[in-house]
N, C-alpha and C positions, 0 to 999 in steps of 0.2 A: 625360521621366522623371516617372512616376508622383509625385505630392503624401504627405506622411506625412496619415494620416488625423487629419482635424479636429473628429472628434467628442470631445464628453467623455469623457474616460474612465469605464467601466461595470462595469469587471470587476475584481473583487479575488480576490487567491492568500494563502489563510493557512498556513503551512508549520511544525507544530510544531517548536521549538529541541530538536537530541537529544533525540529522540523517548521512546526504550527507554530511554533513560537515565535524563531527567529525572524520567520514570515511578517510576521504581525507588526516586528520591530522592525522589520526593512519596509514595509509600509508605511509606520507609524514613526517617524525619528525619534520624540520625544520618548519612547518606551526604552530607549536602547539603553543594556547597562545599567535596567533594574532589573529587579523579580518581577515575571510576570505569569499567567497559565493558560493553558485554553486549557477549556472546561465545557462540557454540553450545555449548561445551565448556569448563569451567573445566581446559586444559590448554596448554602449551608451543606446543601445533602448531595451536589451536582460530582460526578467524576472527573479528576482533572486529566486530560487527556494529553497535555503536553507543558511539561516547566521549562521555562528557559534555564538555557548556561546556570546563570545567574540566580536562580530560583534552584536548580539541582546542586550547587553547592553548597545554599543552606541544609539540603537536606530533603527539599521538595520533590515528591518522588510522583512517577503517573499510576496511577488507579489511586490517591489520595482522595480523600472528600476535599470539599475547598474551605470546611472549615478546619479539617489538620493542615491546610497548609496554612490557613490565618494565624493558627494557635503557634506556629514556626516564626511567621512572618506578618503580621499583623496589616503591613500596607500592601501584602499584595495583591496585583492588578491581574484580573480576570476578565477572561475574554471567552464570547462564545466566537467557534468556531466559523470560519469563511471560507468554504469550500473552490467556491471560484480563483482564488488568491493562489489556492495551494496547487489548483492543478494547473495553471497558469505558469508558476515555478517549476513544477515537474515538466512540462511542456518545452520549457527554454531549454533547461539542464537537457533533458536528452536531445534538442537541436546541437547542442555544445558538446556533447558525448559522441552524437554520428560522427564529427566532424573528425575525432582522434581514432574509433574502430570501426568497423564494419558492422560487428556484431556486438549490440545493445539489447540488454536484455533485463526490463523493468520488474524488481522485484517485489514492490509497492511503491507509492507515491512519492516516498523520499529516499528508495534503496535503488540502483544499478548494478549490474553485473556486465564488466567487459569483458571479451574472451576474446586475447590475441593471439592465440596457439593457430588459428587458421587464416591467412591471406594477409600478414602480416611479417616485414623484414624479422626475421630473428636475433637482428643486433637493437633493434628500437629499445631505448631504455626506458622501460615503465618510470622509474621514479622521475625523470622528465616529463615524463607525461600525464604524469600526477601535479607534478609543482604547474604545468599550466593547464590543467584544469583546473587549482583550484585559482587561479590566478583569475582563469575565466569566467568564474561563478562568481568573483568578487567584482570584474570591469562589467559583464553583461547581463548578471540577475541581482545583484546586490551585494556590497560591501557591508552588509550585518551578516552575513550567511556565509558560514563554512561548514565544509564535508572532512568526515575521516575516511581515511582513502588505505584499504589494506591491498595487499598483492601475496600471491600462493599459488601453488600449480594444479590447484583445486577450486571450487569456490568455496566451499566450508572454509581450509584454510584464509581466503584471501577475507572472507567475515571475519573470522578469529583476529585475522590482523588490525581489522578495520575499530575491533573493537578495543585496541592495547590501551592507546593513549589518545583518548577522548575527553576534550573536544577536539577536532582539527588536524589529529593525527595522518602520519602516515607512516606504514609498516609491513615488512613483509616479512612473511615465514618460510625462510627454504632449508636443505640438507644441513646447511652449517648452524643454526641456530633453533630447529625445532623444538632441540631437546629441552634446549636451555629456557626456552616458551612456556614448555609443558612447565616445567617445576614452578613457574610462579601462577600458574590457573589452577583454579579449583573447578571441581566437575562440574557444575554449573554454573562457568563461567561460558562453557560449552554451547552454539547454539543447538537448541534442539535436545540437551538436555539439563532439565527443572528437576524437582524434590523428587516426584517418583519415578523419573528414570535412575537418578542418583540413589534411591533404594532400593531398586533390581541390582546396581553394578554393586552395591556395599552390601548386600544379601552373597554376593559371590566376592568378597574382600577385596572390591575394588574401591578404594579409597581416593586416590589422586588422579590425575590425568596421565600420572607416567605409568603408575598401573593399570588406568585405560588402554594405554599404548602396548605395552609389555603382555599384556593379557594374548591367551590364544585363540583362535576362532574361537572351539570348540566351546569354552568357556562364554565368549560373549555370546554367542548364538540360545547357551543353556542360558544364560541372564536375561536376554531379550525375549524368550522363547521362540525366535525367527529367524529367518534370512537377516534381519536388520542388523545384528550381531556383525554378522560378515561384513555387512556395509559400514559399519562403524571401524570394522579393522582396516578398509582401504582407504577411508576417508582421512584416520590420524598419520597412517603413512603419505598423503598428499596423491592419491588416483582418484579421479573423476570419476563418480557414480550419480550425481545430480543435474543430471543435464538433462531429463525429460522433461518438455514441457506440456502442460494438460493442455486440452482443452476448455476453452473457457462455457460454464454451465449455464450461468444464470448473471442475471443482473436485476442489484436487488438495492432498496433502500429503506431505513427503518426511521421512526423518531417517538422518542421516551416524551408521552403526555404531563402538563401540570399535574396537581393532584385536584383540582376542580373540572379535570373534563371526564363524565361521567355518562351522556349521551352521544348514543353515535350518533346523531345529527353534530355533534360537534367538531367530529372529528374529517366530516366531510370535508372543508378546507383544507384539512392535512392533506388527507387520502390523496388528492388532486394533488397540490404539489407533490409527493413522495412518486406517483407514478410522472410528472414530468420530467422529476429528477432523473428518475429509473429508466424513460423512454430516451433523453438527452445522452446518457451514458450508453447507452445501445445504441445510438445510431453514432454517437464518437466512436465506437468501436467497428462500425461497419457492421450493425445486424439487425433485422428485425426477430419477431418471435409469432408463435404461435398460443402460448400457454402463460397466463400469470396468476401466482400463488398472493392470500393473502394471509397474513399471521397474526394475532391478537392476543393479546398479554395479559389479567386484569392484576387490579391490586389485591386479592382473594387469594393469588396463588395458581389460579385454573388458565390457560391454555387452549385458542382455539385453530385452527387452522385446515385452511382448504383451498385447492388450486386445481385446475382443469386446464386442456387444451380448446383452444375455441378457431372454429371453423374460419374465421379471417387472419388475413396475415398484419399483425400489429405492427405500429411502427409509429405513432402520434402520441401523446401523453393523453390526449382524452379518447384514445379509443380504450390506451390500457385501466384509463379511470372510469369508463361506463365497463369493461370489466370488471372490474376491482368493484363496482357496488352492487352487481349481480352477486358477486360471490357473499358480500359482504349481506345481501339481503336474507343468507341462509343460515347466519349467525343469530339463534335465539337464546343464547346467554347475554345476561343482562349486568355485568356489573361496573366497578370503576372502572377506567379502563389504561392499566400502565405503560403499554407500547404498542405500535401497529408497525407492520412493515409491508413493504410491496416486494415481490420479486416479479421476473420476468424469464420465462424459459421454454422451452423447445426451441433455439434459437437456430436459427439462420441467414450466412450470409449475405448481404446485400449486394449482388452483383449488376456492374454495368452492362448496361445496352442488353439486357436481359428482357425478353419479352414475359412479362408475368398477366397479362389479361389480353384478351383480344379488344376491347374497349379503350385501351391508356389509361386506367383507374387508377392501377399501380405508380403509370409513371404519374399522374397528377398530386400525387400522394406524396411522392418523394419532394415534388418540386415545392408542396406545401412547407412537407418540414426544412426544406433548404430555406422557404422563407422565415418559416417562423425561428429558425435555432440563426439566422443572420439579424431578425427585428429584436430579438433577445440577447445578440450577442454580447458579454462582458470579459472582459480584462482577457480582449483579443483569443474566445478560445469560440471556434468551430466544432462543431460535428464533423466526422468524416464525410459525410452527403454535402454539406455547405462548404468544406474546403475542397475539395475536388471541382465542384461547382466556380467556385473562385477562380482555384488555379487555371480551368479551362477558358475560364473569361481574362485570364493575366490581372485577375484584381484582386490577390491575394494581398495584405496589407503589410505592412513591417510592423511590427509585436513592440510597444515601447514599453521600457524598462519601467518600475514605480520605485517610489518613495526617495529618488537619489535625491 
């Protein structure tokens, strides 16, 4: 049987405490220190999407209706979600992340992954390096807001850390203490394995995490019926198998209708914001596209959806919204209508001083969306086209902090 790995541990997971929530209360003082939730829809039947601290101790859990969590908690205070807020926060936090690694590497909006196993002294003490950052997220994004902060010489492990003693934690899992780890998790406490992975491994009498451990390839491989087997035996020994990063596909945005919007003329307002939404998040990321897909929900049950490539290169919100209602014009199902989404995809990168027409249409194009993502600008956040823009002008702004 393979050795748990004996290196140092190198790799730290910072995983904001209630993310949406804590946000809302670092905005909002007055929330701080009660129950509160973001929820898609301040209604009866809306999903809550995020309990605070304070809200998860009652027992408030996320995928609740918001009327189980009334039934829990009767005053609590729901909140639709503010997307600008949160990326805003994710924005700062990894400004304050480069500063202590090299290599930052976002794992959604409120998770990071550091990796100091490369360009990094190998006496640096993470757990110093953990008490200030969070020191940092409390002086320079907010004093409601704290991260649990695991360390491992995997990232698997250094999640598993992150997630011991929550809220605020911080912990690491190496050679000396794995063991003693494993005996208090239950397999799904495990990221990445839920109920039916935990009935493949208990179909072959894998019962605990230490039996997870203990187990032979052979065996997890016949449980998983894959290679994945194998990955899961180097992962609980602490060796690095997760370190591919994909390519990014698409970029997409959806939003669940009232139960009174029933024509698609209705839904036209949506459509428009959803593909601004969708074009702003692409050009933050440095890309336009070629192709956008549209998808349509009803409250029947039935399911429509269609997307194609189209001969210009997008990159505006209303070019991908005079898309978006060509496609939409080929939709002859007629019923309630419970969600629409926009995606955006064949995507490609936006490169500078790149000649794309022999006219400047291209470049006139960019310069448009640098204006309009700077006359729209909120809670200090750019596109990448409008902050390079800046930068090159030297009137890049300083980011002020909210709600202290």
């Amino acid at each position: 049987m393979m050795e748990f790995n004996k290196d140092v541990p190198r790799i730290m997971h910072i995983d904001l405490n209630s993310c949406f929530a804590t946000i809302e209360q670092q905005a909002n003082p007055t929330l701080r220190g009660k129950p509160i939730a973001v929820s898609a829809y301040n209604n009866p039947n809306s999903c809550i999407l995020a309990p605070s601290i304070e809200a998860k101790k009652l027992g408030i859990k996320v995928g609740m209706k918001v009327s189980e969590g009334k039934s829990i908690y009767p005053n609590l205070t729901i909140l639709v979600p503010d997307p600008n807020k949160y990326r805003f926060v994710h924005q700062r936090l990894r400004s304050i992340l480069n500063f202590y690694c090299s290599c930052v590497i976002p794992k959604s909006i409120d998770e990071f992954v550091l990796d100091f196993s490369k360009g990094h002294d190998e006496n640096t003490n993470l757990h110093k390096v953990a008490f200030d950052i969070k020191n940092q997220i409390k002086s320079r994004v907010g004093e409601a807001l704290t991260a649990s902060i695991g360390i491992g010489s995997n990232r698997f492990l250094a999640k598993t850390a992150s997630n011991l003693h929550k809220p605020n934690g911080l912990d690491e899992i190496n050679i000396k203490n794995y063991l003693k780890i494993y005996e208090t998790l239950r397999l799904t406490d495990l990221c990445g394995i839920k109920k039916a992975n935990a009935k493949r491994l208990n179909n072959f009498g894998i019962f605990t995490v230490l039996d997870f451990y203990n187990a032979s390839i052979l065996k997890l491989k016949q449980a998983f019926g894959s290679i994945c087997g194998y990955y899961w035996y180097l992962r609980l020994r602490g060796f690095e198998i997760d370190t591919v990063e994909f390519k990014r596909q698409s970029f997409g945005n959806s939003f669940v209708t009232p139960p009174q919007f029933s024509r698609f003329n209705d839904i036209q307002p949506i459509l428009s914001k959803l593909c601004n939404k969708a074009s702003f998040r692409m050009r933050n990321s440095g890309y336009f596209c070629n192709g956008v897909s549209l998808a349509i929900s009803f409250r029947d049950g039935n399911f429509w959806h269609l997307g194609r490539n189209f001969s210009q290169n997008l990159l505006l919100g209303q070019e991908i919204f005079a898309c978006s209602k060509s496609l939409l014009e080929k939709c002859h199902y007629r019923s309630n209508i419970l969600s629409i989404s926009v995606s955006c995809f064949s995507l490609q990168k936006i490169l500078p001083f790149k000649q794309m027409d022999m006219f400047g249409f291209w470049d006139r194009k960019v310069n448009l969306a640098y204006a309009l993502d700077l006359v729209n600008n909120k809670w200090g956040e750019y596109s990448l086209i409008t902050a390079n823009a800046l930068k090159a002008k030297n009137l890049m702004p300083e980011r002020i902090a909210f709600g202290k």
